[in-house]
C-alpha positions in Angstrom: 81.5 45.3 26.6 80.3 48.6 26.9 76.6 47.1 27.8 77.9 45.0 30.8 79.8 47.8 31.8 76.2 50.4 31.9 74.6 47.5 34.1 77.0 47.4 36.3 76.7 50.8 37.2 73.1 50.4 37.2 73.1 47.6 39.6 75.3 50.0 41.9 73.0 52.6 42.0 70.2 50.5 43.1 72.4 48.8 45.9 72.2 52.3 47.5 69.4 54.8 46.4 66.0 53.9 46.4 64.0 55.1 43.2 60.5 53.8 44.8 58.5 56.8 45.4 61.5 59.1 44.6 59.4 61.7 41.5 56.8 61.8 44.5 58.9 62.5 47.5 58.1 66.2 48.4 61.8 67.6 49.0 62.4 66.6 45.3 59.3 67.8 43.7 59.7 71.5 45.3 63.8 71.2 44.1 62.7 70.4 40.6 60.0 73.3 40.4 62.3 75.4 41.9 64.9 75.5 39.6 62.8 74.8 36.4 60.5 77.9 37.6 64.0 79.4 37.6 65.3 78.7 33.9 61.8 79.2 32.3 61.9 82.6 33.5 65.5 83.5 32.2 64.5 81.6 28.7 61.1 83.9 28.4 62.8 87.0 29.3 65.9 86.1 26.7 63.9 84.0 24.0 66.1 81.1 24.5 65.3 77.7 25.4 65.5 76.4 29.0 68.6 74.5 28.5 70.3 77.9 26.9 69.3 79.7 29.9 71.4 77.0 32.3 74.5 77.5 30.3 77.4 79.5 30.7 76.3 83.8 29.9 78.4 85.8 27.9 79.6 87.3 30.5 81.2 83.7 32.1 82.7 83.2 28.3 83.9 86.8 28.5 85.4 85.8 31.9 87.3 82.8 31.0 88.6 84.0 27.5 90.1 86.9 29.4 91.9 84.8 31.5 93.3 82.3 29.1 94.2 85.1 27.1 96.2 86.0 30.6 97.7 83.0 30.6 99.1 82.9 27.0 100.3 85.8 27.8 102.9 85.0 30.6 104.0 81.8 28.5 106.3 83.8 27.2 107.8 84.8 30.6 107.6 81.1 31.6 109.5 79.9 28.8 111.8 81.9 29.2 113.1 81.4 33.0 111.4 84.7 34.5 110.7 84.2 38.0 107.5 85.7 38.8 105.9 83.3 36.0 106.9 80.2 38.3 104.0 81.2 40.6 101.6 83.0 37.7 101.3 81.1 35.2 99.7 77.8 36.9 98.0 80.0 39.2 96.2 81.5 35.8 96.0 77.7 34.7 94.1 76.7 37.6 91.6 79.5 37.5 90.9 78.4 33.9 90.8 74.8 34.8 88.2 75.8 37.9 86.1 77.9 35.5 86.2 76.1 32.5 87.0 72.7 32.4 85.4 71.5 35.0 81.9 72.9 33.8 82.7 71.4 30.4 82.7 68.0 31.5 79.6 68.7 32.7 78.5 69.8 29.7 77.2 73.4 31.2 79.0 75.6 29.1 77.8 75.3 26.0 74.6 73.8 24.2 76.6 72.3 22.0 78.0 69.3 23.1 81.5 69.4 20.8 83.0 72.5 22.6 82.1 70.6 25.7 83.9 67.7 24.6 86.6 69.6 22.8 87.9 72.3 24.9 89.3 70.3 27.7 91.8 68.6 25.7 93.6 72.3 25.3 94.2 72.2 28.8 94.5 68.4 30.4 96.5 70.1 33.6 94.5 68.5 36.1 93.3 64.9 34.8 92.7 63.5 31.1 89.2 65.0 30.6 88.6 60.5 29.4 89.5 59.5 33.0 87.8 62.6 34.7 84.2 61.4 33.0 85.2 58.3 35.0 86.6 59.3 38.2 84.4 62.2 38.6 81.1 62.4 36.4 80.4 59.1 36.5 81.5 58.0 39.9 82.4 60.9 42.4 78.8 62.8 41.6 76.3 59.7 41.5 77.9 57.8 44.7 79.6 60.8 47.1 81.1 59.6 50.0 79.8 56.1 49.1 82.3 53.4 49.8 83.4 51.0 47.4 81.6 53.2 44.7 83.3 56.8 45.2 86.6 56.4 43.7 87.7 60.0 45.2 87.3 57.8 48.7 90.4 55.5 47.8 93.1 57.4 46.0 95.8 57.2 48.1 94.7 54.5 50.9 98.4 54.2 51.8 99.0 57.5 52.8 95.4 59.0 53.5 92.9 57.7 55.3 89.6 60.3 54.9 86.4 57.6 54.9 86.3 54.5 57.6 85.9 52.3 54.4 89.4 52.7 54.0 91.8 50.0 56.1 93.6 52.2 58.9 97.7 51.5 58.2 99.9 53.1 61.1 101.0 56.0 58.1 97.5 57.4 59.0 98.6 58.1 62.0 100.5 61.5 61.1 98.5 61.9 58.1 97.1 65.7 59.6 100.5 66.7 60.3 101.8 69.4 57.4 104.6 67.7 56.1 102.3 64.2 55.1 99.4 66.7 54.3 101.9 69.1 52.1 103.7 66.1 50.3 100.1 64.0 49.3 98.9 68.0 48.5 102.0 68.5 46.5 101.9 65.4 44.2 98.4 64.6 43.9 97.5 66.3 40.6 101.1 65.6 39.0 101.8 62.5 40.2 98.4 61.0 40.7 95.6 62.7 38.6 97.5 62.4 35.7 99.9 59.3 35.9 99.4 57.0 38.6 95.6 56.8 38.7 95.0 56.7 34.8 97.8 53.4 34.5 95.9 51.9 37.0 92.6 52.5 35.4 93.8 51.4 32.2 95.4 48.3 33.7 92.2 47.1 36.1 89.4 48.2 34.0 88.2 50.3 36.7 89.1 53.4 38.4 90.4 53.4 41.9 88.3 49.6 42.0 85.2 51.7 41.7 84.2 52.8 38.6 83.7 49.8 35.5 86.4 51.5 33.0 85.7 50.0 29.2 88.9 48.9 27.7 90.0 51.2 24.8 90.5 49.9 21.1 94.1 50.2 20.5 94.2 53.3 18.3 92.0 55.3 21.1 94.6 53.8 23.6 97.4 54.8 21.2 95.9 58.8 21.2 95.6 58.3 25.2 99.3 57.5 25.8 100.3 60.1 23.7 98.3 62.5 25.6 100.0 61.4 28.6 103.4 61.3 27.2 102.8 65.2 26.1 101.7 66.2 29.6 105.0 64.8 30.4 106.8 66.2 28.4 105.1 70.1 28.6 105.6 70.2 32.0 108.5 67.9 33.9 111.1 67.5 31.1 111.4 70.4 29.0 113.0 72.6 31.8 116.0 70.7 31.3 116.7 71.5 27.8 116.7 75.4 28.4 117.7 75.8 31.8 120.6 75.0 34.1 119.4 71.7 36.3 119.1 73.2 39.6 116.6 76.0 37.3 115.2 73.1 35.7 114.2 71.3 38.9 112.6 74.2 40.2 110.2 74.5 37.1 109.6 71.3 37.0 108.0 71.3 40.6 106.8 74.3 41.5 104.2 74.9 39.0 102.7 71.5 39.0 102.5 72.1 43.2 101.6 75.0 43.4 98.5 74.1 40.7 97.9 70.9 42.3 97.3 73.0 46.1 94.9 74.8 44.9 92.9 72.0 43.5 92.6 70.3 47.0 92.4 73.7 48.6 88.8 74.0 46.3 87.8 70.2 46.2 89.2 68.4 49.3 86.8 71.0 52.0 83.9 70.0 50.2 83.1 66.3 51.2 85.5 65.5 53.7 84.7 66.9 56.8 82.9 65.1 60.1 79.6 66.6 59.0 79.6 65.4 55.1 82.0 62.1 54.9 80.6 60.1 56.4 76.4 61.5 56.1 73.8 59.8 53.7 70.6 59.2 52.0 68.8 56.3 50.5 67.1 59.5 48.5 69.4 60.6 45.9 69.2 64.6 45.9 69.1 65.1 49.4 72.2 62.8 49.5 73.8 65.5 47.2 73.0 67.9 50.0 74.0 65.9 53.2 77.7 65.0 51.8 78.7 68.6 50.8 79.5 71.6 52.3 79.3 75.5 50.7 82.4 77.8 51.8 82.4 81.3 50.9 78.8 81.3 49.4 79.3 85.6 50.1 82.6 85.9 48.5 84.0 86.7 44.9 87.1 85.6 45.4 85.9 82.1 46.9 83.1 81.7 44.1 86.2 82.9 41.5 89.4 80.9 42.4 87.3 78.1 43.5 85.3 78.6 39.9 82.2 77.8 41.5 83.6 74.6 44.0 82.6 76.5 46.9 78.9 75.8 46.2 79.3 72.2 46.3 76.1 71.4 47.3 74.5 73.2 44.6 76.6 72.1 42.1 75.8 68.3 42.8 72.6 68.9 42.9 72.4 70.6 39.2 75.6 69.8 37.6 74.5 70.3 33.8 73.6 74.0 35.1 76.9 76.6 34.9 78.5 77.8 37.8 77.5 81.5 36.6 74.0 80.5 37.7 74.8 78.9 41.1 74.6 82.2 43.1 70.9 82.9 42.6 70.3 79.3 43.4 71.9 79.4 46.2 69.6 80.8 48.5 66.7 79.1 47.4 68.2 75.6 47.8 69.4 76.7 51.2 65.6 77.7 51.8 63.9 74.4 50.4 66.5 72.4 52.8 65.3 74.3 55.8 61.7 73.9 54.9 62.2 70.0 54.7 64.5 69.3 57.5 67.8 68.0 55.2 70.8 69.4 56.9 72.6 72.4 55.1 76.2 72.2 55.7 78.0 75.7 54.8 80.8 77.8 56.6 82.2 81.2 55.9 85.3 81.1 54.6 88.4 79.5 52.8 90.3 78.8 56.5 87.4 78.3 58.0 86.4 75.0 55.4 90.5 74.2 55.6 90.5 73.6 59.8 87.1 71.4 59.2 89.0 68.9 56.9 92.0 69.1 58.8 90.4 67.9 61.7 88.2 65.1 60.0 91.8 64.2 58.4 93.6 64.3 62.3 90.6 62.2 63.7 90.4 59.9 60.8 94.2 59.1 61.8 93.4 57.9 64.7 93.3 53.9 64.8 89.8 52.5 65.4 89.1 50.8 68.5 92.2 52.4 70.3 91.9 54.0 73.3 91.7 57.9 71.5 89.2 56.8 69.4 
């Protein structure tokens, strides 16, 4: 039931953080003060509450609207078989996605906790939002780079091999080569997000054998399936009703690709590199800090197409707080980490972030104990 369930995720988090101590430890009291001291000044100077003040501005709303209103208006286009749309259209989808979605489910764009809750389900490209509370809220943010508790560690053991928790297989082996990298790249927001990893959940009770997943009453699993069946549906099989088949294989996987590559572009260079996989902390924040890693902390476009993923670090360490925010926190966390020793992993660029994980990827590959090892 669901109360076994929360104690088992209690009992998980005390295998691996200590709490003893942890309100007095020193980095965390100047983190907290920090970034309180922060919001109470927004809220005075606006007249709104703290927690107002850490939501998304008007200006983030204005943001996102704009570019869902972009995206409507290609469907259209899409529908219809023009070409330029093929590329477009998910592009647009994933920059709502990164700027909207994400923070909803982290309950940092609104106050009000139903257009958190609500707004995801308009656009359920990258995950259900039920199974992204799972893989991601629940488990991914409270045990990064944890094994057996991060189930972002163990989602395709058979082809990828990215934490030394995971049993090396030979296909490891090429597994930093581009045509392994492209294919796992390729499929893993159609194919596994949204298919492969949410039967499994819903078959083992737990995600990825990670995360305790509470069976669903029969009509909430009814309303789940049909979800799933739509996202089906909207994006692999209507093609074939409108357009020739060798047109209809095309837009049945070139969007879904091309959205899925820029999801790992933004998410994979964040907690798999030498530096972050493998780093930890029986303290919980300044494990948030040690298993991340900021790219792009001086760019728009990063902090835009990424919708704020680039400032990883940051964003585990205040994930109710909306990315809008995360730039004038930035340098303050980066200051505070200096001051108390706790490594502060950051590089300058997309490419730059890309070769790191690359190479963690090519030396993961390698078989342990082997003489290149």
């Amino acid at each position: 039931d669901l109360k076994q369930t929360e104690l088992q995720v209690i009992d998980k988090m005390n295998a691996h953080y200590k709490w003893e101590g942890y309100e007095n430890d020193p980095f965390v009291v100047d983190m907290k003060k920090m970034v309180n001291d922060h919001f109470e000044e927004i809220a005075q100077r606006k007249g709104i509450t703290v927690q107002e003040a850490a939501k998304a501005s008007w200006q983030r709303w204005a943001m996102v609207l704009s570019m869902m209103a972009l995206f409507f208006a290609t469907l259209p286009y899409y529908f219809t078989g023009y070409w330029w749309s093929l590329l477009v259209t998910p592009q647009l989808a994933w920059i709502i996605v990164a700027n909207h979605w994400h923070d909803c489910l982290h309950f940092s764009m609104s106050t009000n906790w139903k257009i958190n809750a609500i707004l995801p389900y308009l656009f359920p490209w990258l995950s259900s939002p039920w199974m992204w509370y799972h893989q991601h809220v629940i488990g991914h943010h409270a045990y990064t780079n944890v094994a057996r508790m991060d189930p972002d560690l163990a989602h395709a053991p058979q082809l990828m091999r990215e934490h030394e928790s995971i049993k090396w297989r030979p296909m490891h082996k090429t597994q930093h080569r581009m045509p392994q990298l492209a294919f796992v790249w390729s499929v893993a927001v159609g194919l596994g997000l949204n298919l492969l990893s949410d039967i499994r959940a819903n078959l083992k009770l737990s995600y990825n054998s990670s995360v305790p997943y509470n069976q669903l009453d029969a009509g909430r699993l009814l309303v789940h399936v049909l979800g799933r069946v739509y996202y089906v549906v909207a994006l692999f099989v209507w093609p074939f009703y409108v357009f020739p088949v060798w047109k209809a294989v095309i837009w049945a996987l070139v969007p879904i690709t091309s959205f899925s590559w820029s999801f790992m572009l933004s998410s994979q260079v964040n907690h798999l590199t030498d530096e972050t996989s493998h780093a930890s902390s029986s303290n919980f924040l300044k494990h948030q800090v040690l298993t991340g890693q900021d790219f792009g902390n001086n760019s728009w476009f990063a902090r835009w197409y990424s919708g704020g993923l680039n400032t990883q670090i940051e964003h585990h360490l205040f994930p109710t707080v909306n990315h809008c925010h995360i730039p004038d926190l930035q340098p303050k966390v980066k200051a505070l980490c200096i001051i108390h020793g706790v490594k502060y992993n950051e590089v300058a660029t997309y490419s730059e972030a890309f070769k790191r994980h690359c190479e963690h990827t090519r030396k993961m590959g390698i078989r342990p104990f082997s003489d290149d090892h």
